[in-house]
C-alpha positions in Angstrom: 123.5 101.6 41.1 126.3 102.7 44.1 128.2 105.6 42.8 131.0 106.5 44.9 132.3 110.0 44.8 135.5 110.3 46.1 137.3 114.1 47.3 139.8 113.2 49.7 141.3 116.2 50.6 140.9 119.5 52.9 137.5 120.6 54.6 136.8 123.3 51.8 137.5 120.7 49.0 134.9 118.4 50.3 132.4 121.3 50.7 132.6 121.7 47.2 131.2 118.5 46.4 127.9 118.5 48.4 125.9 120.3 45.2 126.7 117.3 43.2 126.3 114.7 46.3 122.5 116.2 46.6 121.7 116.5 43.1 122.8 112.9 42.8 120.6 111.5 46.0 117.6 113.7 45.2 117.6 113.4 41.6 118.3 109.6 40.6 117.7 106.5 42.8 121.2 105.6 43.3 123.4 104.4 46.2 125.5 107.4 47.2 128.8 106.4 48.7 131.6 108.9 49.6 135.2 108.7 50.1 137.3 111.2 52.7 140.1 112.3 54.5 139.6 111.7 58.2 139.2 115.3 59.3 135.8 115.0 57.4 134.5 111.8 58.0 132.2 112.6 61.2 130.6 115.5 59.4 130.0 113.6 56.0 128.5 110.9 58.1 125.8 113.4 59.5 124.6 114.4 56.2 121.4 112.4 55.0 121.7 112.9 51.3 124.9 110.2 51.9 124.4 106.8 52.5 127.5 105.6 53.4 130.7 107.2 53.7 134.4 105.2 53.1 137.4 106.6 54.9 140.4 107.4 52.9 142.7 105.3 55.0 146.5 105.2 55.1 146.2 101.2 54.6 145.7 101.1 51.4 145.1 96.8 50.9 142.5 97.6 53.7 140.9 100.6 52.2 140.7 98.5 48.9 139.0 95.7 50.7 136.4 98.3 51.8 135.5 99.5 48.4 135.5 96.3 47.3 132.4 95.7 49.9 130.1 98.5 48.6 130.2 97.1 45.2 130.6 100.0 43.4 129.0 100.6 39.7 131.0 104.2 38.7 133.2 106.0 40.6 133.6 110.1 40.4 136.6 111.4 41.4 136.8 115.2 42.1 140.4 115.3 42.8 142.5 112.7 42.0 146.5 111.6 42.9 148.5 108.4 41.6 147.9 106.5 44.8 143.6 107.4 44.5 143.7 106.3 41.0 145.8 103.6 41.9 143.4 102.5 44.6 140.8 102.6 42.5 141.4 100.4 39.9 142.4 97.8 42.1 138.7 97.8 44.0 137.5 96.8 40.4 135.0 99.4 39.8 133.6 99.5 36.1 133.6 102.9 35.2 135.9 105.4 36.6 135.1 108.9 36.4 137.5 111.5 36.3 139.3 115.3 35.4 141.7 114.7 32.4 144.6 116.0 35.0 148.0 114.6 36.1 149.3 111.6 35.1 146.7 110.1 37.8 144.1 110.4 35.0 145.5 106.9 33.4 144.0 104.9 36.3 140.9 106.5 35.0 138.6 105.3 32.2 136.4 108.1 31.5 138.1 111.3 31.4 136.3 115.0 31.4 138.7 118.1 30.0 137.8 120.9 32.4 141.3 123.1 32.8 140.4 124.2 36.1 143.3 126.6 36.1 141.7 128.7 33.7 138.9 129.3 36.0 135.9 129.9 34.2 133.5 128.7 36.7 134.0 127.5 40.5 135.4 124.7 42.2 131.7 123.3 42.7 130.9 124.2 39.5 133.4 121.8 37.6 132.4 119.4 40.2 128.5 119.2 38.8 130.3 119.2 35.1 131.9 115.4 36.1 128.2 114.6 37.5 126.4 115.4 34.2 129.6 113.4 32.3 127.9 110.2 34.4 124.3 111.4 33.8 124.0 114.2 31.1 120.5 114.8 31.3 120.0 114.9 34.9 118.5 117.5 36.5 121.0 120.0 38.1 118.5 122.9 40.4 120.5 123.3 43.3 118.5 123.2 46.9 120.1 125.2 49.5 121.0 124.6 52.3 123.9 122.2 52.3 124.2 121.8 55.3 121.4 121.4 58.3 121.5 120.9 62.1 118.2 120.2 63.5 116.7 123.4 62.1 118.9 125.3 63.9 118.5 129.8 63.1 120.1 132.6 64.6 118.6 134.5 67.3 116.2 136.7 65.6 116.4 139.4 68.9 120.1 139.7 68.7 122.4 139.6 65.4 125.4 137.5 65.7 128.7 138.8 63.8 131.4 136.1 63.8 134.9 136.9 63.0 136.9 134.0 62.2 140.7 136.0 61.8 143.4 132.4 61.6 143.1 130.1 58.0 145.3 127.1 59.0 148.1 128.0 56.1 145.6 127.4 53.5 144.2 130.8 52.2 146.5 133.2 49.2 144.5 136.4 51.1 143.8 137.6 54.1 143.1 140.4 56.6 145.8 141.8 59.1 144.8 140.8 62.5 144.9 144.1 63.5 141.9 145.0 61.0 140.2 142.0 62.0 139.8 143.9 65.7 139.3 147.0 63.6 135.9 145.6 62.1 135.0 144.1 64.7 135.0 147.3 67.1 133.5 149.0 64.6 130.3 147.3 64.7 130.8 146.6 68.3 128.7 149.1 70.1 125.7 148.8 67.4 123.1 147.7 69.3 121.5 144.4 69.6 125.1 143.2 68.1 127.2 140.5 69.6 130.7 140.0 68.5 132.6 136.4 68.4 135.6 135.3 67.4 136.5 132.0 66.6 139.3 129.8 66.6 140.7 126.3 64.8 143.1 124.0 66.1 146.3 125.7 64.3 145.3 129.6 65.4 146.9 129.6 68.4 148.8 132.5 67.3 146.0 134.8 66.3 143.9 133.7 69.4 147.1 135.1 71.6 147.4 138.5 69.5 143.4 139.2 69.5 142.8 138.1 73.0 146.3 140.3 74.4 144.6 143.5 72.4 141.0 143.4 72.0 139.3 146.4 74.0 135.8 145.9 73.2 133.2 143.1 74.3 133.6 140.5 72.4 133.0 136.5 73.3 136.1 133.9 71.9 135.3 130.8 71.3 138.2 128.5 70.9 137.1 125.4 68.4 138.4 122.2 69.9 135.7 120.1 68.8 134.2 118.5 66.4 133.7 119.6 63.1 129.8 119.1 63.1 129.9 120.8 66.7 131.8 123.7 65.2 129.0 124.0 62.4 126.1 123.8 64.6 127.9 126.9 66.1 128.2 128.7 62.9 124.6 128.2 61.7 123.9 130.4 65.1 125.0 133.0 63.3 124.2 136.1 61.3 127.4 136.6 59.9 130.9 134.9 59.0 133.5 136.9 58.1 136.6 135.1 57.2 139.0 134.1 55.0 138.7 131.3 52.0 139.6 128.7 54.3 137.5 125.4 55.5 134.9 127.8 58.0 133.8 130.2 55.2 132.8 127.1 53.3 131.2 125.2 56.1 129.1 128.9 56.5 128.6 129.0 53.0 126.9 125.2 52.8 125.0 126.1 56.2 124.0 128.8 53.7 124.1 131.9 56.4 125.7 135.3 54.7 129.9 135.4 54.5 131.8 138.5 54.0 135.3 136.8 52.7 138.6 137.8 52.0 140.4 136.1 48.5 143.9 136.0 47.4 144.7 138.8 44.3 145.3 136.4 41.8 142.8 134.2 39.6 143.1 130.8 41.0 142.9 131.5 44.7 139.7 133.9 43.9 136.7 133.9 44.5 135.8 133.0 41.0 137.3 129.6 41.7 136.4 129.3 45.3 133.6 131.3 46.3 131.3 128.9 48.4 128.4 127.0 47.6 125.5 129.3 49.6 123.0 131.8 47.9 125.2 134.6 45.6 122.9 137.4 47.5 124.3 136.5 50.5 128.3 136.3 49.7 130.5 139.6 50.1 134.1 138.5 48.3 136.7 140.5 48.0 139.8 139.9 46.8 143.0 141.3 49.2 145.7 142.8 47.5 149.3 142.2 49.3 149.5 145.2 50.3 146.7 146.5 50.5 146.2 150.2 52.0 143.6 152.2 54.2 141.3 152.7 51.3 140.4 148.8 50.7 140.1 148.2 54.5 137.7 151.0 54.5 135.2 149.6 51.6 135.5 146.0 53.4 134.3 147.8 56.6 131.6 150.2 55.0 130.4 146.8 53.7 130.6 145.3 57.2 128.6 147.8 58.7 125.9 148.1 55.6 126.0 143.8 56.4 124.8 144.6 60.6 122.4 147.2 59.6 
């Protein structure tokens, strides 16, 4: 059968669906098709557990046309809109897999209740609950990593700490910059520790403040490139700390440890979002709005018990 799985959205959201993508290709003998936004096509394209990979175009008679060519059995749709379900049904695809969310969920035939806004799992979580509605009895052991780049480890001689301080407008929680160069000086003179900060596209702001005050060595790396350059970067290191944004997942499929920073309420937690990598190696917290001395210092003695 081709199954096409369809999450159309941010660089996180995709993440969140590569459990479900593997467990699909490694468990069953299907056709695994995806469908995504343009900022992830390239790196969906370089993952082998996906045989082919549909772009969510703004053309939507086209887009149709190219659904139509894979000859689709079931679809699975992790998050869905009016124009997606819309889409959809016209590409004539049998069974249409859903969440029962949103008046999108009439262009869907099979619906799954899962009130994600109750959070009682994780965002990939949920996602491996519309799997098993296609294929109850499937097998779900997870097999980390995610994410792989030609075997590529951090230097064993040196450990790499990797502060990542912007989020691109979509985190609910996050450090001051001024603690992000906090943390990072505080590990800075440990020895055999190298500190990086990196960049995205829309941090221009934070790059500015950090590089105008920094005081310590420090290496940044401004990430103007692709997105599968940008993780073969991150899988060089030891350590990501950052907020829930697109990076921390990427580090958390790559599955290398993540100290992140979570908004204080229950959807924008790590309860919903925490990433997809080994629980051992996550370090959430969850920032309060104004949050004092004392917090910063816990999130630092855990920095520093993290380099040791």
């Amino acid at each position: 059968m081709n199954i096409l799985i369809t999450r159309h959205d941010k660089i996180g959201d995709f993440i969140t669906i590569l459990p479900m993508l593997k467990i699909l290709k490694t468990q069953t003998n299907h056709r695994v098709i995806v469908l995504v936004s343009k900022i992830n096509y390239d790196l969906a394209r370089s993952i082998d557990y996906i045989d082919e990979v549909i772009l969510y175009s703004e053309n939507p008679l086209q887009l149709i046309k190219n659904i139509r060519q894979q000859k689709i059995d079931t679809s699975i749709s992790c998050f869905i809109d009016t124009r997606l379900g819309t889409i959809l049904f016209l590409s004539g695809i049998k069974t249409r897999i859903s969440p029962a969310t949103k008046i999108a969920q009439l262009f869907f035939n099979q619906t799954v209740k899962q009130r994600r806004g109750q959070v009682k799992k994780t965002e990939w979580q949920y996602n491996i609950d519309l799997l098993k509605a296609f294929s109850p009895d499937i097998n779900c052991q997870l097999d980390r990593p995610f994410l792989q780049f030609n075997n590529l480890t951090p230097c064993s001689n040196i450990k790499t700490i990797a502060f990542h301080p912007g989020f691109g407008g979509s985190s609910d929680g996050n450090l001051k910059l001024v603690d992000y160069l906090k943390l990072a000086k505080s590990i800075s003179a440990i020895q055999d520790i190298k500190v990086v900060f990196t960049f995205g596209p829309d941090d221009s702001e934070s790059k500015t403040y950090i590089q105008s005050h920094i005081d310590f060595p420090a290496e940044l790396v401004d990430s103007k490139m692709s997105l599968v350059d940008f993780c073969k970067l991150i899988a060089s290191f030891n350590l990501f700390v950052s907020t829930s944004t697109g990076p921390m997942h990427l580090a958390g499929a790559l599955n290398i440890k993540t100290l992140s920073f979570f908004g204080d309420h229950l959807f924008a937690s790590s309860k919903r979002w925490a990433t997809i990598s080994d629980p051992e190696k996550q370090a959430n917290f969850e920032v309060p709005q104004n949050y004092g001395e004392e917090f910063y210092q816990r999130v630092e003695n855990k920095l520093i018990s993290l380099c040791s």
